[in-house]
BAFI-3210 file (N, C-alpha, C; in Angstrom, 3 decimals, decimal comma, padded with zeros to 6 digits):
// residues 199
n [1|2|3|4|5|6|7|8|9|10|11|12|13|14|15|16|17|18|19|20|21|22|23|24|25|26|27|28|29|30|31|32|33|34|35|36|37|38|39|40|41|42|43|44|45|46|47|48|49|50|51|52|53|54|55|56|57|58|59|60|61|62|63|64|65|66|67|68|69|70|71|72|73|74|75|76|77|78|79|80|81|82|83|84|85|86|87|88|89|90|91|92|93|94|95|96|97|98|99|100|101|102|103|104|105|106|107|108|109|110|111|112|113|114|115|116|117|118|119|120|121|122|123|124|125|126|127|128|129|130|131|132|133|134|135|136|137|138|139|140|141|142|143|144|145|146|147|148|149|150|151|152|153|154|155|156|157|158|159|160|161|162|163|164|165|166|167|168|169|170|171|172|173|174|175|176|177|178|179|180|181|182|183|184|185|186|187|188|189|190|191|192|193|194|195|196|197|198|199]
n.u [000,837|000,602|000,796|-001,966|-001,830|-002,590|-002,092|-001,580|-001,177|-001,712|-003,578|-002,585|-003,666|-005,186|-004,729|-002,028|-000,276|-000,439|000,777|003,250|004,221|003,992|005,415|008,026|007,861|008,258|010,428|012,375|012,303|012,662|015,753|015,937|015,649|017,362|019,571|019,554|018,891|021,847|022,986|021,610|022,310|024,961|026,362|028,001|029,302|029,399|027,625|025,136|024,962|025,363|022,386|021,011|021,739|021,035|018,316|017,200|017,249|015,445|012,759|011,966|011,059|009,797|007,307|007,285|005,643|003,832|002,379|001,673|-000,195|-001,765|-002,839|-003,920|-006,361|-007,454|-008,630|-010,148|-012,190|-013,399|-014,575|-013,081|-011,672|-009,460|-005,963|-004,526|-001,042|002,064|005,155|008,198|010,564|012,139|012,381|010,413|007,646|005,198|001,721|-000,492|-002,599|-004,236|-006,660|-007,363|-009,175|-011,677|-012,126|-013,136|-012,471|-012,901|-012,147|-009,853|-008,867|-009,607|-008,216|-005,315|-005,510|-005,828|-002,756|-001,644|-002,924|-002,238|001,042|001,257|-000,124|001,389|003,982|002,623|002,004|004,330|005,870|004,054|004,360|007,448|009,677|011,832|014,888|017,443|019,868|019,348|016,345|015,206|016,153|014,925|012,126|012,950|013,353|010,860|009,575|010,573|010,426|007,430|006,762|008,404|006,851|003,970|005,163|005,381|003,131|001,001|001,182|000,553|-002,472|-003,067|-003,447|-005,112|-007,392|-008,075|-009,041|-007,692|-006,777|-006,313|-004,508|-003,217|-001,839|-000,127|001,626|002,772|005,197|008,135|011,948|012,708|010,892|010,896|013,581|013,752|011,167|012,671|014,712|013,499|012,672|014,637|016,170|013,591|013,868|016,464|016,193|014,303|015,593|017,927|016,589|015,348|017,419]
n.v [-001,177|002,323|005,990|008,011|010,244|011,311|010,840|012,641|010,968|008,568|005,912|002,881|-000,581|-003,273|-005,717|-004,582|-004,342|-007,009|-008,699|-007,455|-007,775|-010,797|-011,760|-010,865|-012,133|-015,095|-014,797|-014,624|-016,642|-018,508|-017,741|-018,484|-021,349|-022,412|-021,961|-024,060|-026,291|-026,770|-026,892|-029,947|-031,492|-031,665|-031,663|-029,517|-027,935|-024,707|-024,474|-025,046|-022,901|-020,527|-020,968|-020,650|-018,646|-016,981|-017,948|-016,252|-013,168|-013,709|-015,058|-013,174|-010,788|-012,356|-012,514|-010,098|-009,219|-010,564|-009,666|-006,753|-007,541|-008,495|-006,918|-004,499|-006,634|-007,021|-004,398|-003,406|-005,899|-004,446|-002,309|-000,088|003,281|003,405|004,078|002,984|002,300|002,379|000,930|002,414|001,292|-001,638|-002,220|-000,802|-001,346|-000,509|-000,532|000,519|003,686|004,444|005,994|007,877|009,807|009,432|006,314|003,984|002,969|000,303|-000,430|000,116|-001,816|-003,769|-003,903|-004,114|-006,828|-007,824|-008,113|-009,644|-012,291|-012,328|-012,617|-015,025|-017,172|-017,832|-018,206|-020,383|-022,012|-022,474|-023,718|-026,329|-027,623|-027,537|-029,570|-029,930|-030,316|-029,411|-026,784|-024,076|-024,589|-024,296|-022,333|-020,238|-020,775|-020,168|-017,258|-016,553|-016,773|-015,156|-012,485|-012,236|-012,577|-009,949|-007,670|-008,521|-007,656|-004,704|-004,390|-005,247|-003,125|-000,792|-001,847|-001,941|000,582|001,741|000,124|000,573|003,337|005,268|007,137|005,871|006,929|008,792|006,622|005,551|007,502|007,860|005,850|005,202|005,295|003,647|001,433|000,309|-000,672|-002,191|-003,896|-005,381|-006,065|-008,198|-009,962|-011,225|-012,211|-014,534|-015,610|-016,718|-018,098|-020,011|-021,461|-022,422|-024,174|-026,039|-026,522]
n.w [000,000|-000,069|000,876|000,886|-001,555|-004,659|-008,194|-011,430|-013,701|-016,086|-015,140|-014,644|-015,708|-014,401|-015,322|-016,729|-014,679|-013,322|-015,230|-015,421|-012,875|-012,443|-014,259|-013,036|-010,264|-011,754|-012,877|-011,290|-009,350|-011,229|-011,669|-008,965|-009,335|-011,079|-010,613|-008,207|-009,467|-010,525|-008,323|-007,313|-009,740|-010,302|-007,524|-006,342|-003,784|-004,181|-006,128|-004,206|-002,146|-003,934|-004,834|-001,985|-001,290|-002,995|-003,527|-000,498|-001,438|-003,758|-002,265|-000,846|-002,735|-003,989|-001,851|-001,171|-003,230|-003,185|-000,891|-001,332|-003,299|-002,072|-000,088|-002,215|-003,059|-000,616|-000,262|-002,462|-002,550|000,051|-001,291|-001,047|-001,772|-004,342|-006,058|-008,828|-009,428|-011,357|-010,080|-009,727|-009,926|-009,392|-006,613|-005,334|-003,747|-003,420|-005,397|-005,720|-004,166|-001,096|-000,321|001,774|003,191|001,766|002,331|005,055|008,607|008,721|005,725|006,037|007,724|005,725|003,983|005,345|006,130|004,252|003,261|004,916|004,314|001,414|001,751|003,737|002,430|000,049|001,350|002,945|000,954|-000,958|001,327|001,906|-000,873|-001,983|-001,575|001,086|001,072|000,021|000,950|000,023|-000,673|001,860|002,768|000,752|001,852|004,303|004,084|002,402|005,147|007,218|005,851|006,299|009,061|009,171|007,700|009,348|011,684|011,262|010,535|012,484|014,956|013,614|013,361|015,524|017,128|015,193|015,642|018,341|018,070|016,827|013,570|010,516|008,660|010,677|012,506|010,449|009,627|011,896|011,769|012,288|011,783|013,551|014,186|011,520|011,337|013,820|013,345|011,210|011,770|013,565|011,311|009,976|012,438|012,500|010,517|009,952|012,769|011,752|009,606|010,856|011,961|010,159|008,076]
ca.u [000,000|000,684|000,416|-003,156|-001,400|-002,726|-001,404|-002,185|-000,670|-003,138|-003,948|-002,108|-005,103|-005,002|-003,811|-000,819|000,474|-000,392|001,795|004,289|004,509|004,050|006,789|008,930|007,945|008,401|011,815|013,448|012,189|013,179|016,848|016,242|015,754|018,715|020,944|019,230|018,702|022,555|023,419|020,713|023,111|026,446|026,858|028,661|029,247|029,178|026,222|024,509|025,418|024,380|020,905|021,091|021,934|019,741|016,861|017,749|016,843|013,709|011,952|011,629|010,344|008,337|006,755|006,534|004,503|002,261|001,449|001,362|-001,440|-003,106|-003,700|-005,075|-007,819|-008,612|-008,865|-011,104|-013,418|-014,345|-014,961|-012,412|-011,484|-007,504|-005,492|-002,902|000,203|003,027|006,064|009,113|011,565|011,914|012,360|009,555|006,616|004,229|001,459|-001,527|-002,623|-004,777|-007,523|-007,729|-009,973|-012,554|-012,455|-013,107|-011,555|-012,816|-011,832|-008,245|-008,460|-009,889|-006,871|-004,245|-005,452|-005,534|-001,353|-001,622|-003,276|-000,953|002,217|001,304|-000,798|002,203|004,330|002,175|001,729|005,506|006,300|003,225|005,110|008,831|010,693|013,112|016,225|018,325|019,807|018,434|014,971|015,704|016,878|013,433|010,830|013,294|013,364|009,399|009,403|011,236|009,431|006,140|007,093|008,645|005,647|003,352|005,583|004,906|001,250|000,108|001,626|-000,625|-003,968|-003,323|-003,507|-006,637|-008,739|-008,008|-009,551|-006,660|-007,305|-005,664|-003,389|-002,480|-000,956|000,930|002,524|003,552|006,081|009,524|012,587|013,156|009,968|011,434|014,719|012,803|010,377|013,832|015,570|012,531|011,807|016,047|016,435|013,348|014,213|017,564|016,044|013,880|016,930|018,676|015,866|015,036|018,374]
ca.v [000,000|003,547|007,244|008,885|010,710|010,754|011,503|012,546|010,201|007,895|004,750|001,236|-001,659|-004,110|-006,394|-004,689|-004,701|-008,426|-009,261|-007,326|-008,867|-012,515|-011,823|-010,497|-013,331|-016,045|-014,541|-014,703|-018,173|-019,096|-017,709|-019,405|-022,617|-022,970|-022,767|-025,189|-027,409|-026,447|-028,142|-031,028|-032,245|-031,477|-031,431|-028,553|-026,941|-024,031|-024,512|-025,027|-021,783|-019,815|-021,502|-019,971|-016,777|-016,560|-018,221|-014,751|-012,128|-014,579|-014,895|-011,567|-010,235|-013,125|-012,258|-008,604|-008,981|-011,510|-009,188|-006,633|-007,470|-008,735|-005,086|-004,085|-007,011|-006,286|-003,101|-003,795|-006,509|-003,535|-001,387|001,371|003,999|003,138|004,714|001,877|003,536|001,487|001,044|003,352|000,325|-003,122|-001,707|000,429|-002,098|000,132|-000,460|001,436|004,588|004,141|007,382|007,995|010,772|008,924|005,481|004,032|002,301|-000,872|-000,629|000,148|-002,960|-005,188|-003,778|-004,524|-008,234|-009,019|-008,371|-010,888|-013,225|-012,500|-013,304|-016,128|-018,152|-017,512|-018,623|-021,800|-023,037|-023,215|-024,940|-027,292|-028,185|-027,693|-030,408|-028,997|-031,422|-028,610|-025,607|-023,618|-024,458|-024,342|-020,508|-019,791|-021,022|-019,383|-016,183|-015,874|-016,393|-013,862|-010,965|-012,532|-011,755|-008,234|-007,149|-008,753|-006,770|-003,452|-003,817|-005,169|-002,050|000,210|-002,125|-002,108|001,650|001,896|-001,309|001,841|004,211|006,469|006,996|004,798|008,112|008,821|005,464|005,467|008,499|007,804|005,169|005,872|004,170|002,858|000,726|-000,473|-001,667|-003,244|-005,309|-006,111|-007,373|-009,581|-010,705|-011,522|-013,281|-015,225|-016,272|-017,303|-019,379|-021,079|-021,762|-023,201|-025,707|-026,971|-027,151]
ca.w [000,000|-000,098|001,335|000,374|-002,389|-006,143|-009,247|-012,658|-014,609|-016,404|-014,592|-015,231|-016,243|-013,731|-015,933|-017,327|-013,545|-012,958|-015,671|-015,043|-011,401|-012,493|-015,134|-012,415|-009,858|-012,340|-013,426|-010,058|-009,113|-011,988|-011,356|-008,160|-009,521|-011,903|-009,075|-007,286|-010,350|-011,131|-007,432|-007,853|-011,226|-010,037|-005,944|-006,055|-002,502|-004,287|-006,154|-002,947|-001,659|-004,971|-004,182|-000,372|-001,420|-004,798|-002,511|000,234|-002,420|-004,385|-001,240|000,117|-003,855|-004,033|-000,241|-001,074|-004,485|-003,147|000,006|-001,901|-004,015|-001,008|000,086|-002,884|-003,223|000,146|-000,492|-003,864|-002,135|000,819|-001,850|-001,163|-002,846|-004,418|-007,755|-009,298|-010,408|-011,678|-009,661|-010,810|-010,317|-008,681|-005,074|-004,932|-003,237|-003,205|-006,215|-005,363|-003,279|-000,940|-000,259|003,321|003,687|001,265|002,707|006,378|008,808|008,102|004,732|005,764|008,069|004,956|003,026|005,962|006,512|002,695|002,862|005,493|003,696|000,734|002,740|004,923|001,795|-000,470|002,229|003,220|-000,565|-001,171|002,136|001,222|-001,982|-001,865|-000,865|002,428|001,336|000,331|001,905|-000,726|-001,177|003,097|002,474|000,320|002,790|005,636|003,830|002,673|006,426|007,408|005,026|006,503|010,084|009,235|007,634|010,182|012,873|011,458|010,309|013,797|015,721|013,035|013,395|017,675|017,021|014,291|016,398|019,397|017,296|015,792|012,393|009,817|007,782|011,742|012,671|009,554|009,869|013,345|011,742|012,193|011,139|014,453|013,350|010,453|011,824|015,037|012,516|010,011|012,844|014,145|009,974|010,181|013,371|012,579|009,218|010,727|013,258|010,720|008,269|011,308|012,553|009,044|007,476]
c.u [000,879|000,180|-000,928|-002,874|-001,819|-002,037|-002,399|-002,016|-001,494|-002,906|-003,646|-003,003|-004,120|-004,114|-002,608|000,246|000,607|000,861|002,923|005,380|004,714|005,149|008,294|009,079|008,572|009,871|012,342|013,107|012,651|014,812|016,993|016,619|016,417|019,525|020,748|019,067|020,632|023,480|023,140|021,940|024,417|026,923|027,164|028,983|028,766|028,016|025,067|024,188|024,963|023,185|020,613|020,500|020,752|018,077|016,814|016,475|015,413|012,579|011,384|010,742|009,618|006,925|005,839|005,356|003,345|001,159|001,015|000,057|-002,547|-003,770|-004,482|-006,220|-008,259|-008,857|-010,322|-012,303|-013,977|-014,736|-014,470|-011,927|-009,833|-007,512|-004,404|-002,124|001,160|004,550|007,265|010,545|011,247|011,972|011,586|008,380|005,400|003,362|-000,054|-001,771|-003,951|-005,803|-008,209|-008,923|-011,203|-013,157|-012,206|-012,024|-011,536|-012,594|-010,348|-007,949|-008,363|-008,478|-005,541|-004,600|-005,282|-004,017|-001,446|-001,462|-002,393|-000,186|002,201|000,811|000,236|003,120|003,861|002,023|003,201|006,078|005,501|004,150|006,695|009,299|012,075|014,363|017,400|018,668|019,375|016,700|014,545|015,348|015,359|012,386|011,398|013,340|012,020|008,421|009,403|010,691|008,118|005,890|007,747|007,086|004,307|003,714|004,720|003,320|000,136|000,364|000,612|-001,885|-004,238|-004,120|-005,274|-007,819|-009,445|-008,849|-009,223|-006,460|-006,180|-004,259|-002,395|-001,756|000,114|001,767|003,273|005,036|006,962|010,685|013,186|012,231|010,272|012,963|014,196|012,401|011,391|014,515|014,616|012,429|013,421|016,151|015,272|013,132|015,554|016,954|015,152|014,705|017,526|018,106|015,468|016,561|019,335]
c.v [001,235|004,718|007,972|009,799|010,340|011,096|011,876|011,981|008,938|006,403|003,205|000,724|-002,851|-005,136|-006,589|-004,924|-006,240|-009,039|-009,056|-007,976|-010,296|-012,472|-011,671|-011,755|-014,684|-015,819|-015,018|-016,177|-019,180|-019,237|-018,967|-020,911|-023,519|-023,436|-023,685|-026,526|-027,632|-027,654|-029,702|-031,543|-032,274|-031,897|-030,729|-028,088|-025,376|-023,728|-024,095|-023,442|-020,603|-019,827|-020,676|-018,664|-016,304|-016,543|-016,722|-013,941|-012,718|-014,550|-013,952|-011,100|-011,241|-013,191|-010,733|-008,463|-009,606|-010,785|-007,981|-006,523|-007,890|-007,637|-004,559|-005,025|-006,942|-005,384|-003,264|-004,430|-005,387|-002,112|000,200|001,539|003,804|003,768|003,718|002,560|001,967|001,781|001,497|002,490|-000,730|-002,844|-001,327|-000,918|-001,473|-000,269|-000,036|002,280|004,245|005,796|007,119|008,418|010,212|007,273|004,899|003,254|000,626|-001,129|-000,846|-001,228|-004,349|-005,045|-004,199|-005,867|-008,725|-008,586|-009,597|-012,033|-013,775|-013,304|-014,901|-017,036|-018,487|-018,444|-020,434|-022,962|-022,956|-024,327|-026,081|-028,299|-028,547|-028,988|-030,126|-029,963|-030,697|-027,277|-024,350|-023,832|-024,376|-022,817|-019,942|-019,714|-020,131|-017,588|-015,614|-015,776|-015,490|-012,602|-011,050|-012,112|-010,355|-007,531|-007,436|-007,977|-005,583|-003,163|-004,198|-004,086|-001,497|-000,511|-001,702|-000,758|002,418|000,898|-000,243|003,079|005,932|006,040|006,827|006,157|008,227|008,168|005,261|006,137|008,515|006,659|005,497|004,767|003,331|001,387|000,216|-001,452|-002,822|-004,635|-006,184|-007,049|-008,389|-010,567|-011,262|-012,632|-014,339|-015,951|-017,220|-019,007|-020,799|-021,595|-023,024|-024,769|-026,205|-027,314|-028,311]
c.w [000,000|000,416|000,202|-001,266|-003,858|-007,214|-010,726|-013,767|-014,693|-015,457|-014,786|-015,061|-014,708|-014,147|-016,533|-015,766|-012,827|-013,631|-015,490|-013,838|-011,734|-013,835|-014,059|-011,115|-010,435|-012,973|-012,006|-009,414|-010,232|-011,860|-010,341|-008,577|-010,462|-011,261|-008,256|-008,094|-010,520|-009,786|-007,017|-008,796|-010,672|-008,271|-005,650|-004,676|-002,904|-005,271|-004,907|-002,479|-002,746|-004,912|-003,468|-000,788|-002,218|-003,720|-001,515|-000,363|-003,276|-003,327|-001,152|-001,128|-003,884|-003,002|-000,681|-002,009|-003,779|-001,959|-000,363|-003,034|-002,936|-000,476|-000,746|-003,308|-001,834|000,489|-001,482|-002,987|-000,949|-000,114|-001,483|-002,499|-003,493|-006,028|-007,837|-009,692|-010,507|-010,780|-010,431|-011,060|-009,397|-007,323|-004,529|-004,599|-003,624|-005,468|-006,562|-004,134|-002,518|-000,471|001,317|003,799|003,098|002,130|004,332|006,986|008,816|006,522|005,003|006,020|007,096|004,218|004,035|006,062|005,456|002,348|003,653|005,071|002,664|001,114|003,133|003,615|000,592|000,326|002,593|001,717|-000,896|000,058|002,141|-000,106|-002,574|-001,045|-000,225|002,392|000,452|001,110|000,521|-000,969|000,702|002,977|001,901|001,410|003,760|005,088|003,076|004,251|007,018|007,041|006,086|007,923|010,088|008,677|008,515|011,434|012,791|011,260|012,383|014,880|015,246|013,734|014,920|017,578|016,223|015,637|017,813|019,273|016,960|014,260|011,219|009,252|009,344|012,090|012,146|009,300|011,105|013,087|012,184|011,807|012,070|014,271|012,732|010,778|013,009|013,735|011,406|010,876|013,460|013,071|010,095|011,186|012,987|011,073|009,462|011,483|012,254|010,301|009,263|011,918|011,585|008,542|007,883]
res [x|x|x|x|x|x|x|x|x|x|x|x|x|x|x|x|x|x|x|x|x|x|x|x|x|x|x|x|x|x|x|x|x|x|x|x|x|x|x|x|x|x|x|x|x|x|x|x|x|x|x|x|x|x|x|x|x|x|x|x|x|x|x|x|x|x|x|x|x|x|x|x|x|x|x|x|x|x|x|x|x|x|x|x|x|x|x|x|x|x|x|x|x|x|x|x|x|x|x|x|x|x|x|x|x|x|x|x|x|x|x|x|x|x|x|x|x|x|x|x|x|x|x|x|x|x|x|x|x|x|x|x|x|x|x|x|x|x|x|x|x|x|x|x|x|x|x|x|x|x|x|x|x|x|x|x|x|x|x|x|x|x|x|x|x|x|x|x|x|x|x|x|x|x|x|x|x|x|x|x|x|x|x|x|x|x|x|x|x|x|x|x|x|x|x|x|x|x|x]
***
């Protein structure tokens, strides 16, 4: 999601941003899964370890898109008000605005639980299917972990705050970047400990 803010620049189609995302998902899992196919054939040690790492960086973009869009369909299904804009590069998360002053606070909440959902269902359908018998495909599950608890950090601080009844733009502005390091170091250490009790 995004700060209340609109623009005037015409409106990306739903669909040209889906693809874009599931082009960009399906690229980096794909990376992922050379290197992991690349240690699969060979043994490599250092295969392995390309995996790890590759898995690291796949995770987290595969975490963020999927929660990500979870904000904006539950945004969509409560029938708030949102503007899509297209992200200005691969870093930028953010892929719609959300309209504060127009929509309530149970809208915000439907839009903060559908990242949730994102995350965690994203999350539960690869560890469902992956087979955990390398340290790479290890590294994936421990690192859409990891995103899934950092973003779960900082959104349940905001909801404590909204459920209280301080109003959704308020909460969010109260961030700070002490916030963000707090919830990095909780999505870190507990990606860690995952990594270390599966691998």
């Amino acid at each position: 999601m995004a700060d209340g803010d609109t623009t005037t620049v015409a409106e990306p189609s739903v669909f040209s941003l889906l693809t874009r995302d599931a082009m960009i998902v399906l690229a980096a899992l794909t990376l992922w899964a050379a290197s992991d196919a690349w240690f699969q054939v060979t043994g490599l040690w250092a295969a392995e370890l390309l995996s790890a790492g590759d898995a690291i960086f796949v995770g987290y973009i595969v975490a963020a898109i999927f929660h990500e869009w979870g904000h904006y369909l539950g945004a969509r299904i409560s029938g708030a008000r949102t503007t899509r804009s297209l992200p200005k590069n691969l870093t930028n998360l953010f892929r719609f605005s959300f309209d504060f002053k127009s929509n309530s606070s149970y809208q915000f909440h439907s839009m903060s639980f559908g990242g949730w959902i994102g995350h965690w269902s994203i999350l539960l359908l690869i560890f469902l299917t992956l087979p955990l018998d390398t340290l790479g495909r290890v590294a994936l599950v421990s690192s859409l972990f990891g995103f899934a608890i950092f973003a779960t950090f900082i959104e349940t601080g905001i909801l404590r705050k909204t459920f209280a009844g301080v109003e959704p733009a308020t909460a969010l502005g109260e961030l700070s970047k002490s916030h963000f390091r707090n919830a990095g170091a909780m999505g870190t250490i507990s990606g860690v400990v995952l990594f270390t009790g599966l691998a």
